[in-house]
DOTIMI-169240 format. One record per residue: residue in one letter; chain; x, y, z of N, C-alpha, C in turn. Coordinates in nm, 2 decimals, always signed. Layout:
<atoms>
ATOM  residu  chaine     npx     npy     npz    capx    capy    capz     cpx     cpy     cpz
ATOM       a       A       X       Y       Z       X       Y       Z       X       Y       Z
...
</atoms>
This chain:
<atoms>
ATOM  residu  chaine     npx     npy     npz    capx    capy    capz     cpx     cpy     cpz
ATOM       x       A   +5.76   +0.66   -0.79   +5.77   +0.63   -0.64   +5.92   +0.63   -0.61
ATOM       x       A   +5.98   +0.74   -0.52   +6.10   +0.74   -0.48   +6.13   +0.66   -0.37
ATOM       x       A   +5.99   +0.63   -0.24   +6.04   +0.62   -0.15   +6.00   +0.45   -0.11
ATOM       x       A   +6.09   +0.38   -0.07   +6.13   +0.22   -0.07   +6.04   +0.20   +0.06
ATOM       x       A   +5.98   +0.28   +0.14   +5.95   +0.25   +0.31   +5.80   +0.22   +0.26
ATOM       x       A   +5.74   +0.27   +0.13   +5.60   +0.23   +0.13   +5.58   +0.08   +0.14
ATOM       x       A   +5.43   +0.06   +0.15   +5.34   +0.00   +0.16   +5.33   -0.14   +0.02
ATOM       x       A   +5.37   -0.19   -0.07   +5.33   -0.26   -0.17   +5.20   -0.24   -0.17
ATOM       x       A   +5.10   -0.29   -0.17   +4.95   -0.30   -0.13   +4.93   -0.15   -0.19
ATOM       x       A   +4.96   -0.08   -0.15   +4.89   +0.06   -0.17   +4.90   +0.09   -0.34
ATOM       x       A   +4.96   +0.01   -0.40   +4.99   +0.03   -0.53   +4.94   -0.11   -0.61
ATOM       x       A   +4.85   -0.16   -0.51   +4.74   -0.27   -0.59   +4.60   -0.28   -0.54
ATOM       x       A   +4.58   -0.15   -0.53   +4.49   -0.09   -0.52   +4.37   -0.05   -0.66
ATOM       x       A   +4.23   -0.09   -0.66   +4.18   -0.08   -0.77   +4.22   +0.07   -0.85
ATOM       x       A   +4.20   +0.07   -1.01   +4.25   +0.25   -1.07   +4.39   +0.29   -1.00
ATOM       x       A   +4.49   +0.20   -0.93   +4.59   +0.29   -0.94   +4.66   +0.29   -1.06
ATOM       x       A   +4.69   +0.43   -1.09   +4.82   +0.48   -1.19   +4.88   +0.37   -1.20
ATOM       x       A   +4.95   +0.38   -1.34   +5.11   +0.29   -1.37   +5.21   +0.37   -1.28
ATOM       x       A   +5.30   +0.30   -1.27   +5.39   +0.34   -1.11   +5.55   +0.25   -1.17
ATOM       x       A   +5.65   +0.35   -1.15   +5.75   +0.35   -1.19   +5.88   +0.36   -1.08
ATOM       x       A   +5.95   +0.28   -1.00   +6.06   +0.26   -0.93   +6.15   +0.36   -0.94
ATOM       x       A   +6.19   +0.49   -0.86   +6.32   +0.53   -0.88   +6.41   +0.56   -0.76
ATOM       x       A   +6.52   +0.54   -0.77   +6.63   +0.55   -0.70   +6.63   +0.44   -0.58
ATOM       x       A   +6.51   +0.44   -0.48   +6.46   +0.36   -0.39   +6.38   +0.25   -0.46
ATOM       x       A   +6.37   +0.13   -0.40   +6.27   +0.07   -0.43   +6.18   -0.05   -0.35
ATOM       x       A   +6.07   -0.08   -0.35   +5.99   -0.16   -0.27   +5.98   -0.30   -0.30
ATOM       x       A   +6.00   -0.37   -0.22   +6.00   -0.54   -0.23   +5.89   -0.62   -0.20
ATOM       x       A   +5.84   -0.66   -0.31   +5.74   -0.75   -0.39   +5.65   -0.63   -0.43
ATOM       x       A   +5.70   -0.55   -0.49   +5.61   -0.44   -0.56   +5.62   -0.46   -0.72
ATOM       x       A   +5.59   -0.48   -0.79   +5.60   -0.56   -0.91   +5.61   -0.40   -1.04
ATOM       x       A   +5.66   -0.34   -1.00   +5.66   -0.24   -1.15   +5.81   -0.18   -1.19
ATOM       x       A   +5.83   -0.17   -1.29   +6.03   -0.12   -1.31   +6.05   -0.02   -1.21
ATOM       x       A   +6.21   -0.06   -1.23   +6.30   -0.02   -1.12   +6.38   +0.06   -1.19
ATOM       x       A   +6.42   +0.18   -1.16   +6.53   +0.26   -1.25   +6.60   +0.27   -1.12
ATOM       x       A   +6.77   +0.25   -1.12   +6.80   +0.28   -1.01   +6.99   +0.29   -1.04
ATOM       x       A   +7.01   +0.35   -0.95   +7.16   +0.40   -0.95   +7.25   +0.22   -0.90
ATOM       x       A   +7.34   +0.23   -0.96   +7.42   +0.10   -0.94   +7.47   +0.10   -0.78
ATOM       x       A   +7.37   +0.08   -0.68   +7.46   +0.09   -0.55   +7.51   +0.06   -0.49
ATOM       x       A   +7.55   -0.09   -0.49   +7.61   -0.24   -0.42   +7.77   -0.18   -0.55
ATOM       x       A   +7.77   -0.16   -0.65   +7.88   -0.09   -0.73   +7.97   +0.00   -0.70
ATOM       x       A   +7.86   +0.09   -0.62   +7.93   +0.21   -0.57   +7.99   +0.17   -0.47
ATOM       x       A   +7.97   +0.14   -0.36   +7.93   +0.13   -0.21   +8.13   +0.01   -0.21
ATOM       x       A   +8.12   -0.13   -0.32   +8.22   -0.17   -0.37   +8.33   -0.04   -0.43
ATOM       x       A   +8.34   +0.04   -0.49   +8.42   +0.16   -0.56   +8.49   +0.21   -0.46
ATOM       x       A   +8.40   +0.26   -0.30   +8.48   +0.33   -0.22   +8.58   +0.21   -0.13
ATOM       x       A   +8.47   +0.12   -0.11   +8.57   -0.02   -0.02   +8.74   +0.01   -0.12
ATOM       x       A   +8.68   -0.03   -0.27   +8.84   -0.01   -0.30   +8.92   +0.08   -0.29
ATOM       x       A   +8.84   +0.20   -0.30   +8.98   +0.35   -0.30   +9.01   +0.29   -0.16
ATOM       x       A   +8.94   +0.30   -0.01   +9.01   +0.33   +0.10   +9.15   +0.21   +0.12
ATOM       x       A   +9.09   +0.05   +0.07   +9.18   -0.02   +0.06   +9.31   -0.02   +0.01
ATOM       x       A   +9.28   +0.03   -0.14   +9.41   +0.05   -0.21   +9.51   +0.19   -0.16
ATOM       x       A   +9.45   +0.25   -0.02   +9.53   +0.40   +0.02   +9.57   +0.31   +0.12
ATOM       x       A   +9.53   +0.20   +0.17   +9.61   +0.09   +0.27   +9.51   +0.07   +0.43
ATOM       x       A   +9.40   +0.14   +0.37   +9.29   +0.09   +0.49   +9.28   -0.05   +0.52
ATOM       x       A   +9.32   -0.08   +0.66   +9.25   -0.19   +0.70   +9.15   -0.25   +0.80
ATOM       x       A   +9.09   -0.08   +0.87   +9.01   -0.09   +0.96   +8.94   +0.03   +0.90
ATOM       x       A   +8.80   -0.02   +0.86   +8.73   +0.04   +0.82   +8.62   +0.03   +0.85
ATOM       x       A   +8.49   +0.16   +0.89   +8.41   +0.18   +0.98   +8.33   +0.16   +0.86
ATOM       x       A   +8.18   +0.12   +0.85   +8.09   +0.16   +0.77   +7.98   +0.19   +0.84
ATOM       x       A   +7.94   +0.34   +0.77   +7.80   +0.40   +0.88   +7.70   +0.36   +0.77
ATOM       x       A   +7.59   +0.29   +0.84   +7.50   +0.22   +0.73   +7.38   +0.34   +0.67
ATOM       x       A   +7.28   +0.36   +0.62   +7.12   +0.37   +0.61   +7.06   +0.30   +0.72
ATOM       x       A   +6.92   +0.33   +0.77   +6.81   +0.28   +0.82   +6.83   +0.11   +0.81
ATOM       x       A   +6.80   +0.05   +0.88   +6.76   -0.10   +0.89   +6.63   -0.11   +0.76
ATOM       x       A   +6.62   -0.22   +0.70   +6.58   -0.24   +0.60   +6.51   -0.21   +0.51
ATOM       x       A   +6.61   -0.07   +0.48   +6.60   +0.02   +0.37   +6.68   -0.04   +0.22
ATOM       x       A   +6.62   -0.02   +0.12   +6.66   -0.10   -0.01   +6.79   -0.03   -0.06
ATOM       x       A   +6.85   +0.09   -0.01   +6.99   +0.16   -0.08   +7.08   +0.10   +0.04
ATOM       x       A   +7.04   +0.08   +0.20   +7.12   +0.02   +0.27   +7.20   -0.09   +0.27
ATOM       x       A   +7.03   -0.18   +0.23   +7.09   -0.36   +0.17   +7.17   -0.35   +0.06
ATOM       x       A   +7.16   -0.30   -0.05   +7.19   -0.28   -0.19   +7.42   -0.24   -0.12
ATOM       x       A   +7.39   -0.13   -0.04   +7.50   -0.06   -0.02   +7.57   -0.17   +0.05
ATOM       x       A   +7.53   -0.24   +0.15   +7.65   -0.31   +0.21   +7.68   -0.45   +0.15
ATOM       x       A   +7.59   -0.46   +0.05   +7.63   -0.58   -0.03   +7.79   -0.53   -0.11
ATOM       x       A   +7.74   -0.43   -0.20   +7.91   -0.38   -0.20   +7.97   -0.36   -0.12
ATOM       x       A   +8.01   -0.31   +0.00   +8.11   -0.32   +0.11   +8.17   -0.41   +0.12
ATOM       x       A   +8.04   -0.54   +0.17   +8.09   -0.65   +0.20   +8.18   -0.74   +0.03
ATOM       x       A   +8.17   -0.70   -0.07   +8.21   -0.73   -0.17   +8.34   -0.70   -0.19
ATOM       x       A   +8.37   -0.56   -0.13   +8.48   -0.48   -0.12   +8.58   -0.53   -0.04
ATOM       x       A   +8.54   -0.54   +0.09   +8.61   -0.66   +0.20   +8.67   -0.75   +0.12
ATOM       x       A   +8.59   -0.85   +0.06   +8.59   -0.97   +0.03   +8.74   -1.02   -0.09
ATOM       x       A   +8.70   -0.84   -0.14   +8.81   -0.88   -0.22   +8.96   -0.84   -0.16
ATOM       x       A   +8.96   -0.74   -0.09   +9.04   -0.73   +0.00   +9.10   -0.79   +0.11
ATOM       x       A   +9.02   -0.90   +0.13   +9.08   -0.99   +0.17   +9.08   -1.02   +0.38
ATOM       x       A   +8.97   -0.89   +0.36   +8.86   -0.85   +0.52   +8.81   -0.88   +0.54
ATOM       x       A   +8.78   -0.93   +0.64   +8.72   -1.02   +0.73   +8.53   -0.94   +0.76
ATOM       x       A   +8.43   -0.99   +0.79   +8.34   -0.88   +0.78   +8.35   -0.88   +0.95
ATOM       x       A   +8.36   -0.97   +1.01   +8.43   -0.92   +1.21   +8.46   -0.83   +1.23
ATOM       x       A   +8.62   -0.83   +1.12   +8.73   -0.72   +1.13   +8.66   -0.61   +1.17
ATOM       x       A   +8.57   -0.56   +1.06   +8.55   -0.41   +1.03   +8.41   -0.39   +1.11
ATOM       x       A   +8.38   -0.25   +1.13   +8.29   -0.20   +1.23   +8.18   -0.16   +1.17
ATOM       x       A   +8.04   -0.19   +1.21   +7.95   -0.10   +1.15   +7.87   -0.03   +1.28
ATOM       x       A   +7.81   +0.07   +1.20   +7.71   +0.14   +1.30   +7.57   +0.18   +1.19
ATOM       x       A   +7.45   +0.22   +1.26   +7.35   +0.22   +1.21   +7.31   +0.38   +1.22
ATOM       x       A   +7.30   +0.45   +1.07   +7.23   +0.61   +1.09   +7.09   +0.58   +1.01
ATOM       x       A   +7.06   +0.71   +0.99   +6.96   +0.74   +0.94   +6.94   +0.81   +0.78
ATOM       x       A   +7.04   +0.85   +0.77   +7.04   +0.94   +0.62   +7.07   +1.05   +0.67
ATOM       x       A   +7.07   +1.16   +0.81   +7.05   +1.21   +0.83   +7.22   +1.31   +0.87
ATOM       x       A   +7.21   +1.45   +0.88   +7.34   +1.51   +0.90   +7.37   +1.48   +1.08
ATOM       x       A   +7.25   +1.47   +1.16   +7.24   +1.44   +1.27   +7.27   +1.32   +1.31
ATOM       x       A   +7.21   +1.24   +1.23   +7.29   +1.07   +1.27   +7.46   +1.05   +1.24
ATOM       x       A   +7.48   +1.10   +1.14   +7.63   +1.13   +1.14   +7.68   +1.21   +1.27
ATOM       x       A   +7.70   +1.29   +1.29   +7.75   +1.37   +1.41   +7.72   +1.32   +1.51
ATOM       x       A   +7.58   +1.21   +1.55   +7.60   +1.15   +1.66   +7.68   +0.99   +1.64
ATOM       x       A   +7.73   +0.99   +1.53   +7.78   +0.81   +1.50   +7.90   +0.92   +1.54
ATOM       x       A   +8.00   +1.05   +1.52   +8.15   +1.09   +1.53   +8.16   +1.07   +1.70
ATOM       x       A   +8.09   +1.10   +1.74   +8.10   +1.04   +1.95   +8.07   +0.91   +1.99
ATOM       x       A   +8.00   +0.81   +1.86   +8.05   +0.67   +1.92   +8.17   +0.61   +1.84
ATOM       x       A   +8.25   +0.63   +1.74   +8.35   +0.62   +1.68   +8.48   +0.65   +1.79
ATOM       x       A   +8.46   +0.78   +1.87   +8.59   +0.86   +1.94   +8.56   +0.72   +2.08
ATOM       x       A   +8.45   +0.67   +2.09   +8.45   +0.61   +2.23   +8.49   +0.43   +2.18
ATOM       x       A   +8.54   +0.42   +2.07   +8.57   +0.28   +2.01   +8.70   +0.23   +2.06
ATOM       x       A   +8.79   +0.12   +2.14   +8.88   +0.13   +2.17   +9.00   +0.12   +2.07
ATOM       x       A   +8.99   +0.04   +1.96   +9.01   +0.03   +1.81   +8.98   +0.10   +1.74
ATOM       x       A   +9.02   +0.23   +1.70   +8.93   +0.34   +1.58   +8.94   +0.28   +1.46
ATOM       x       A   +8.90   +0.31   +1.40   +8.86   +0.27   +1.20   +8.99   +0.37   +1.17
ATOM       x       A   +9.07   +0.36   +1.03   +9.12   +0.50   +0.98   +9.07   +0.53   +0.93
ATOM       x       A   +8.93   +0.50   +0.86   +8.86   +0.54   +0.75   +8.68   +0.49   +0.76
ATOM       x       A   +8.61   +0.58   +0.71   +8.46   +0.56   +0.73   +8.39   +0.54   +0.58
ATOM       x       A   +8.33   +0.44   +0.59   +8.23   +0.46   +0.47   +8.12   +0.51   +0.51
ATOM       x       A   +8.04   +0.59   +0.45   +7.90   +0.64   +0.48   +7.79   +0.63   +0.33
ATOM       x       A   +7.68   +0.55   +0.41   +7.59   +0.53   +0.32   +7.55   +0.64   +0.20
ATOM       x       A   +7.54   +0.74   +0.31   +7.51   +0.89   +0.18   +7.64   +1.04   +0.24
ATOM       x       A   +7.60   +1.11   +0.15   +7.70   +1.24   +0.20   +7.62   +1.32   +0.31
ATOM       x       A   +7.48   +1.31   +0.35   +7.49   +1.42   +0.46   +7.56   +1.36   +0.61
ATOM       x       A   +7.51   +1.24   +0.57   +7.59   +1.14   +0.74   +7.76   +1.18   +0.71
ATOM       x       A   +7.78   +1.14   +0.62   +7.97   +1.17   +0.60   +8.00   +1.32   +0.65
ATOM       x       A   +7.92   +1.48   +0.58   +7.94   +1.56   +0.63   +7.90   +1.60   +0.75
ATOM       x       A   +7.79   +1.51   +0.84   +7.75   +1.53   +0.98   +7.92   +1.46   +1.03
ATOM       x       A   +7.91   +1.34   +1.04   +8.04   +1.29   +1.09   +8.19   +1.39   +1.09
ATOM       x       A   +8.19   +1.45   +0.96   +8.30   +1.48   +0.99   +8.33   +1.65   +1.05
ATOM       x       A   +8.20   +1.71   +1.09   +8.20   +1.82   +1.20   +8.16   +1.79   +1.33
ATOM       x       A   +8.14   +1.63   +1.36   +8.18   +1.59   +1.52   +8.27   +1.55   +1.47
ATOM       x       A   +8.38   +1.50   +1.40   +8.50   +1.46   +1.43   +8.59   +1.57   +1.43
ATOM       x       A   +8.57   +1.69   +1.34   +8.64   +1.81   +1.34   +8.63   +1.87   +1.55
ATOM       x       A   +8.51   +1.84   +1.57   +8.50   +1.95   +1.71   +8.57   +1.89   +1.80
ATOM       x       A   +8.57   +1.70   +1.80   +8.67   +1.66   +1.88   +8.82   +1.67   +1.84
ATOM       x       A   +8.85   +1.71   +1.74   +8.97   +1.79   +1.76   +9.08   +1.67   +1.64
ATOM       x       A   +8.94   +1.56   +1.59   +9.02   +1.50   +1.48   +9.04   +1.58   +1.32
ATOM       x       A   +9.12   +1.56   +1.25   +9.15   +1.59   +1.15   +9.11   +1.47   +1.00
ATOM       x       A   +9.05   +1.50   +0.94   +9.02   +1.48   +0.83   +9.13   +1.53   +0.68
ATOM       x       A   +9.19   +1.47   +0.61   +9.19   +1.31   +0.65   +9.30   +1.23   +0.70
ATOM       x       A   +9.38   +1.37   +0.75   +9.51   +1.32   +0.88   +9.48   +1.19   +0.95
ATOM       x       A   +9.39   +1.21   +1.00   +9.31   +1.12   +1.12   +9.29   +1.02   +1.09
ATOM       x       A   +9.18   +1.06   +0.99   +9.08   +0.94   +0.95   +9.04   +0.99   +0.81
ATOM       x       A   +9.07   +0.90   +0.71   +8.95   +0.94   +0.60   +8.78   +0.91   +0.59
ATOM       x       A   +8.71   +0.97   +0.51   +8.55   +0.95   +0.52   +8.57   +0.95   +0.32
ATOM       x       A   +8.42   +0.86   +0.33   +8.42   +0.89   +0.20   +8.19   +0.88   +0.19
ATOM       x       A   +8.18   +0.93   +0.08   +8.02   +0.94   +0.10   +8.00   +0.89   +0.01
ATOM       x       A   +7.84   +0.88   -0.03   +7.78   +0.86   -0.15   +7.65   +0.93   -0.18
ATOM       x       A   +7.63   +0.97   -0.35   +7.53   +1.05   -0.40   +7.60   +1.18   -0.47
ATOM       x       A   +7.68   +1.23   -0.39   +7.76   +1.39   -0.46   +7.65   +1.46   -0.45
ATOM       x       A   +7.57   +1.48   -0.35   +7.49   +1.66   -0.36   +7.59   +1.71   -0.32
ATOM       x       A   +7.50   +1.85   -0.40   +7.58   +1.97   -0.40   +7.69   +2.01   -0.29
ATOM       x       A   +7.61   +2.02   -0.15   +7.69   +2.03   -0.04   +7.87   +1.98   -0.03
ATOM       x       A   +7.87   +1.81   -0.10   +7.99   +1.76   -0.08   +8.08   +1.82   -0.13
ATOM       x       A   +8.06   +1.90   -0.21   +8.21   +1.96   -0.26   +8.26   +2.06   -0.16
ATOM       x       A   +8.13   +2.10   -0.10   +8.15   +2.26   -0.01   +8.20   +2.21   +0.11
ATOM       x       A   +8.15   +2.09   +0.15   +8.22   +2.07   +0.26   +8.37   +2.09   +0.34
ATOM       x       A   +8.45   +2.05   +0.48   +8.57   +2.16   +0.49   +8.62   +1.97   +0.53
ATOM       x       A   +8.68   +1.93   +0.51   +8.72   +1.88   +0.36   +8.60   +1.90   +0.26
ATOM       x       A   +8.68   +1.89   +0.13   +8.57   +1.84   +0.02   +8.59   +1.74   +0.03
ATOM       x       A   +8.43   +1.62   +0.01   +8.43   +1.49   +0.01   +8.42   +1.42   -0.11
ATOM       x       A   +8.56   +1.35   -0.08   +8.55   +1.25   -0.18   +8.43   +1.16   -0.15
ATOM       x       A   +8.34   +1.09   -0.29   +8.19   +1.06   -0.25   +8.19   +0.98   -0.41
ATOM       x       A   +8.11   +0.90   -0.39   +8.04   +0.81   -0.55   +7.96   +0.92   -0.60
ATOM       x       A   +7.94   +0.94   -0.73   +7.82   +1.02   -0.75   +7.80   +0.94   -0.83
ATOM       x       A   +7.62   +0.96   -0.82   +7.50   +0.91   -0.96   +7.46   +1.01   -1.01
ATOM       x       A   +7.41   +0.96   -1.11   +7.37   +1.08   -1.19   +7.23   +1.13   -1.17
ATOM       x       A   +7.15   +1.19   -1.09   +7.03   +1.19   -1.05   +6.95   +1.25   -1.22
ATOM       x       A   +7.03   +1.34   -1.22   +6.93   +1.38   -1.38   +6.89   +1.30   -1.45
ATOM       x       A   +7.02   +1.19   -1.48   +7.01   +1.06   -1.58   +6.85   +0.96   -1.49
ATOM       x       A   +6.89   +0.99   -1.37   +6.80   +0.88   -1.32   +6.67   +0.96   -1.33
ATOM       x       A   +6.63   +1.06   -1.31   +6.50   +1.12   -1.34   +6.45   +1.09   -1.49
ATOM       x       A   +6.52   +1.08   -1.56   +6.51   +1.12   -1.72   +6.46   +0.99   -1.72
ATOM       x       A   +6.53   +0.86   -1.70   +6.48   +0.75   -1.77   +6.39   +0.69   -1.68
ATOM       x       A   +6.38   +0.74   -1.57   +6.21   +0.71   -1.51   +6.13   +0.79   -1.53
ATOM       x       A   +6.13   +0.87   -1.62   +5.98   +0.94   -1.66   +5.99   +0.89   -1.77
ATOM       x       A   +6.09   +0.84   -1.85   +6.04   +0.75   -1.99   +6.01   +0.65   -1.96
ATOM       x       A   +6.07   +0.58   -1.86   +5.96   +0.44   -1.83   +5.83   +0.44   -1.80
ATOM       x       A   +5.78   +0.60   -1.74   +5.69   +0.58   -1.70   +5.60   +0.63   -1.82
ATOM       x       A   +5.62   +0.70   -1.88   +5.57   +0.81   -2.03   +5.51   +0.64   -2.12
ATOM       x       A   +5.62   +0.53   -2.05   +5.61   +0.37   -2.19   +5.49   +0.28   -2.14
ATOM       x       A   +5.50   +0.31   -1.98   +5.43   +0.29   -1.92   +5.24   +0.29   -1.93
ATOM       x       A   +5.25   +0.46   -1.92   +5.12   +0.51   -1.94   +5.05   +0.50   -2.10
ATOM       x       A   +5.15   +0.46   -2.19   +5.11   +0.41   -2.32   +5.09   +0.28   -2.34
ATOM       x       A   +5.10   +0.20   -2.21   +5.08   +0.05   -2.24   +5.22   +0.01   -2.37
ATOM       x       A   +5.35   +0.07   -2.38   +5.45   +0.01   -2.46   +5.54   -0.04   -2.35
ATOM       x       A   +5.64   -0.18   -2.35   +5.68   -0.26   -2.31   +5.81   -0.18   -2.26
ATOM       x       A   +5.89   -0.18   -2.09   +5.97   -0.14   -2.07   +6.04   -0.23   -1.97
ATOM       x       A   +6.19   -0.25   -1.95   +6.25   -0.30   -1.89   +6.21   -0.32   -1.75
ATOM       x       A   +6.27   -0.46   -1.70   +6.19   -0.46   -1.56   +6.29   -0.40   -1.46
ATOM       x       A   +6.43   -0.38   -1.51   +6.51   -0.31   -1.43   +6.58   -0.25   -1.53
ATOM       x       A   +6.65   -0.14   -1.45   +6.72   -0.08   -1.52   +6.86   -0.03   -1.47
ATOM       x       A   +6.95   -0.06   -1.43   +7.06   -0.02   -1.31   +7.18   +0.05   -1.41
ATOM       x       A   +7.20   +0.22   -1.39   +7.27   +0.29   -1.42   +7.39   +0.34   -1.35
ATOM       x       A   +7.51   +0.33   -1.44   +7.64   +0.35   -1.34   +7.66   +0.47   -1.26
ATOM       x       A   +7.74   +0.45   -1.13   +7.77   +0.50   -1.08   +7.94   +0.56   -1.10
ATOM       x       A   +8.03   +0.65   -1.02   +8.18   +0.68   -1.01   +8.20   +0.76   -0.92
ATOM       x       A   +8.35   +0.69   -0.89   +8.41   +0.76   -0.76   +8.47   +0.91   -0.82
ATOM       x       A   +8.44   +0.99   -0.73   +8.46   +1.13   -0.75   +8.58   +1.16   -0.61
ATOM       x       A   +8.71   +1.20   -0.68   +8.81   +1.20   -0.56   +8.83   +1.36   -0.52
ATOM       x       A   +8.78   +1.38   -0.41   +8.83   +1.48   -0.34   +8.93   +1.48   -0.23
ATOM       x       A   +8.92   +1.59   -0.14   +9.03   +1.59   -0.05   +8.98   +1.52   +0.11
ATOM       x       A   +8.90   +1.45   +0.11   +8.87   +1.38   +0.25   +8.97   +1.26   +0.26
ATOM       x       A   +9.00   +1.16   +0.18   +9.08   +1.04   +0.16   +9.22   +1.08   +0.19
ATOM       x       A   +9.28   +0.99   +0.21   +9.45   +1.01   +0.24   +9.45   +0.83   +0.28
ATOM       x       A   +9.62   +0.81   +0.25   +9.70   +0.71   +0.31   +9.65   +0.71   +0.48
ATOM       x       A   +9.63   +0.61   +0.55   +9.60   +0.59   +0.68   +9.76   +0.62   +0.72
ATOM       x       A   +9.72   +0.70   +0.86   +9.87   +0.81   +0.95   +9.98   +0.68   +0.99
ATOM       x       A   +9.90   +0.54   +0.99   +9.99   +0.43   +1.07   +9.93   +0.31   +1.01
</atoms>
């Protein structure tokens, strides 16, 4: 089960399959979790932007209570914490995962009277939506403003910047949820969680803030 928006219930259902948690996960759904370290990551970028001297920082979240969104701004706000930010201070807005929710979060960012220097974005297609409305309005990346994403698909390298972004390892994460599930479907005993690391991958979106 990749996707966290289901139903619990539908998976205690008489004859359902053994059923194995990945990447996403459902709350009070009772079967292992294999999942990428995301409250870790989500913490990793808070530190790069701070330690480049960010102190206004935008975070564009995931969906409202989606399990990589909760998970993700628990690290932010961790991030903050250690840096010594305030959670007031810093700005959030609400996307979707989407390349389109990004590009429409770059035209409420330009209408902020206080800009962010720097964006966190829950995944990389919102970061690379955002940062071609911020290119059209005529900001520069990461003159301007840095962005930073999470996940590393393929796209983020291609993007104009390349984005610096967390990557997980999706392979790793497929691999050990089909062996959970393979332990699973054998009735052999398998962890109830399993949280695998994540790392900051530096490309050229980040920079020192201009002021």
């Amino acid at each position: 089960v990749l996707d966290g928006g289901l139903d619990a219930d539908l998976f205690r259902q008489p004859n359902c399959p053994p059923v194995v948690q990945a990447c996403e996960w459902i709350e009070g759904l009772e079967a292992p979790r294999v999942l990428a370290d995301n409250a870790e990551g989500a913490r990793l970028a808070i530190d790069h932007l701070t330690g480049l001297g960010h102190h206004r920082i935008l975070h564009l979240t995931g969906p409202e209570g989606n399990s990589l969104t909760r998970a993700r701004r628990e690290g932010v706000l961790a991030g903050f914490a250690k840096a010594g930010l305030a959670e007031a201070t810093t700005a959030q807005l609400r996307g979707d995962f989407s390349l389109r929710s990004g590009h429409a979060a770059a035209a409420q960012l330009l209408q902020m009277t206080t800009r962010p220097t720097a964006v966190f974005c829950d995944n990389d297609e919102m970061a690379i939506g955002l940062i071609n409305g911020l290119s059209q309005a005529g900001m520069r990346v990461p003159q301007d403003i840095s962005v930073v994403g999470f996940d590393n698909i393929e796209m983020s390298a291609y993007a104009l910047p390349p984005l610096t972004t967390i990557r997980q390892h999706r392979d790793r994460l497929g691999r050990h949820a089909a062996t959970a599930l393979l332990a699973r479907i054998n009735a052999q005993q398998t962890p109830e969680d399993e949280v695998l690391p994540v790392e900051l991958l530096l490309r050229a979106s980040t920079a020192a803030p201009a002021s």
